[in-house]
N, C-alpha and C positions, 0 to 999 in steps of 0.2 A: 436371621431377621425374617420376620413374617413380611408376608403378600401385603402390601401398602401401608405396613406401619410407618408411621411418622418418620426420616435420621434428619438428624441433622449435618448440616454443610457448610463450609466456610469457603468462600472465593477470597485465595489470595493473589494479589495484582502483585508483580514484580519486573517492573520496567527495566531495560538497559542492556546492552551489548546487542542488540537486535533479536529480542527475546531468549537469547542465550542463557541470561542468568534465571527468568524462569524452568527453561527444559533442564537446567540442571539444578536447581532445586529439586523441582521434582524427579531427576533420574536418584539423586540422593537422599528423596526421602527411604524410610522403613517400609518394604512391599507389605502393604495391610488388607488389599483388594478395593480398597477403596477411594485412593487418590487417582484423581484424574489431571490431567493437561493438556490444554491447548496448543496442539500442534497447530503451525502457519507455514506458508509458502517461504516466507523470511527464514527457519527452522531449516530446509532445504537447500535453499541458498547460500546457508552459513556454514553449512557442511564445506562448500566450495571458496568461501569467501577468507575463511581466518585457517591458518598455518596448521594448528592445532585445538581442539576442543575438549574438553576432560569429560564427553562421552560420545559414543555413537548413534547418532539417532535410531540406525535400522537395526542397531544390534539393543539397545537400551530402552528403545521404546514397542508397544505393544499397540497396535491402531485396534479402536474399537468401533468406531466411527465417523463418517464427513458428518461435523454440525451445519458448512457451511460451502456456499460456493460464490465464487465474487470477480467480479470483473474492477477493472481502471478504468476513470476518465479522464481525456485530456481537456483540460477547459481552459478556460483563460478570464482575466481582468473584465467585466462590458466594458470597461473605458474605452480598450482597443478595437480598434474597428475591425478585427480579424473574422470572420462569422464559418471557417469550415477547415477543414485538416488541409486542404490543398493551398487555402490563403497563409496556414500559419508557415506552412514549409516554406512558400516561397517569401515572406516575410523574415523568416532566419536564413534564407540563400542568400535573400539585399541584405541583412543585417549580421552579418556575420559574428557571434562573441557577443553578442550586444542584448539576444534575449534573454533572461534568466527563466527557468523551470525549476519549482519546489521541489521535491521530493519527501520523504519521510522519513529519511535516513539515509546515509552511506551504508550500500548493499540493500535496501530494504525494494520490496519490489516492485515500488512505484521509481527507485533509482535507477532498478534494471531493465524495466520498461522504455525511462527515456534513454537510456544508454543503447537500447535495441531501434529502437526510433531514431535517434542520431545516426546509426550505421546504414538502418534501410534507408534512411532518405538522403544523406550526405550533408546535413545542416550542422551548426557550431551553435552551440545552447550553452549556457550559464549554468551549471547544475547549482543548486543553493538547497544543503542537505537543511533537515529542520528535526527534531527530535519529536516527530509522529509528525499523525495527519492533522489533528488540530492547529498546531501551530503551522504549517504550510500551508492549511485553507486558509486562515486567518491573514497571513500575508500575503495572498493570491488576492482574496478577498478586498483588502485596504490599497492595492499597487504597489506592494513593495518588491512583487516580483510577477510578471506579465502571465506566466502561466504554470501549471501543474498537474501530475497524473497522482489523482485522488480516487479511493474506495468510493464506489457511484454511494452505496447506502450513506455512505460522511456527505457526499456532495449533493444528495436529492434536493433537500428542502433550498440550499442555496440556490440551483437552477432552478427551480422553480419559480422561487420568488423574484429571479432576475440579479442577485449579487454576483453571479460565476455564468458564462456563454459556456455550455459544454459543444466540444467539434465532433466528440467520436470517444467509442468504447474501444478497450483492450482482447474484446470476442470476434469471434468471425460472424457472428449474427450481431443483431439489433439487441441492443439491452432491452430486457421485457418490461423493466419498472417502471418506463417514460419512453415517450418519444420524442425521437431529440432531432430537430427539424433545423 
């Protein structure tokens, strides 16, 4: 193919098993040089998470490049009057069982975040899996569950506009896209 001639491209979406069933689509497509796939941290994770998978990530897949880099945010309902990561802890210390947090799935790694959160801080949370991020902002969003560790880029415009209090990112620095006060 010449130097910036036109190809054409098709994005195909293939949701379910925590991106599983796309990395294997594509480990079983025909090697043509020209399919790509969206490796994710979830992809990593599932390596560890399910018994066995019908491919090897490091042995089946070829990295060409990071598209992306992404942090978590924990935020919560404005209904609750929680306003900082030290309020929300000691709010699940008094409430034992009783807070729920979204997530995006069983193993996905806004699950593995508050399951890591749960150990370092010694709190008892509700996990309430949701099949992605849209549907766990949505119900973070309306109160059907107090709080959730959502993709900051899914969560921007919500904090912003005041629907979602975010307390705190999943980096050791300050998320650069906002300042979250």
């Amino acid at each position: 193919m010449a130097v910036g001639a036109a190809q054409q491209f098709i994005i195909e979406n293939r949701p379910g098993a925590g991106t599983n069933i796309a990395l294997q689509a594509a480990v079983n497509s025909r090697p043509d040089g020209y399919t790509l796939v969206s490796v994710t941290s979830s992809n990593a994770s599932n390596a560890t998470l399910y018994e066995s998978l019908p491919f090897n990530l490091q042995r089946d897949i070829i990295p060409v490049a990071v598209l992306s880099k992404g942090a978590l945010v924990l935020e919560v309902n404005p209904s609750i009057s929680i306003k900082s990561v030290a309020e929300f802890i000691a709010h699940a210390k008094t409430n034992p069982g009783k807070t729920s947090v979204a997530s995006f799935g069983v193993g996905s790694t806004s699950h593995l975040a508050q399951e890591l959160f749960k150990a370092m801080t010694g709190i008892n949370v509700v996990h309430v899996p949701y099949r992605g991020d849209a549907p766990a902002l949505t119900d973070t969003i309306s109160g059907q569950v107090q709080a959730t560790f959502s993709n900051v880029v899914a969560s921007l415009e919500y904090v912003k506009t005041g629907k979602l209090r975010a307390l705190g990112v999943t980096t050791a620095t300050r998320w650069q896209t906002w300042q979250i006060e």
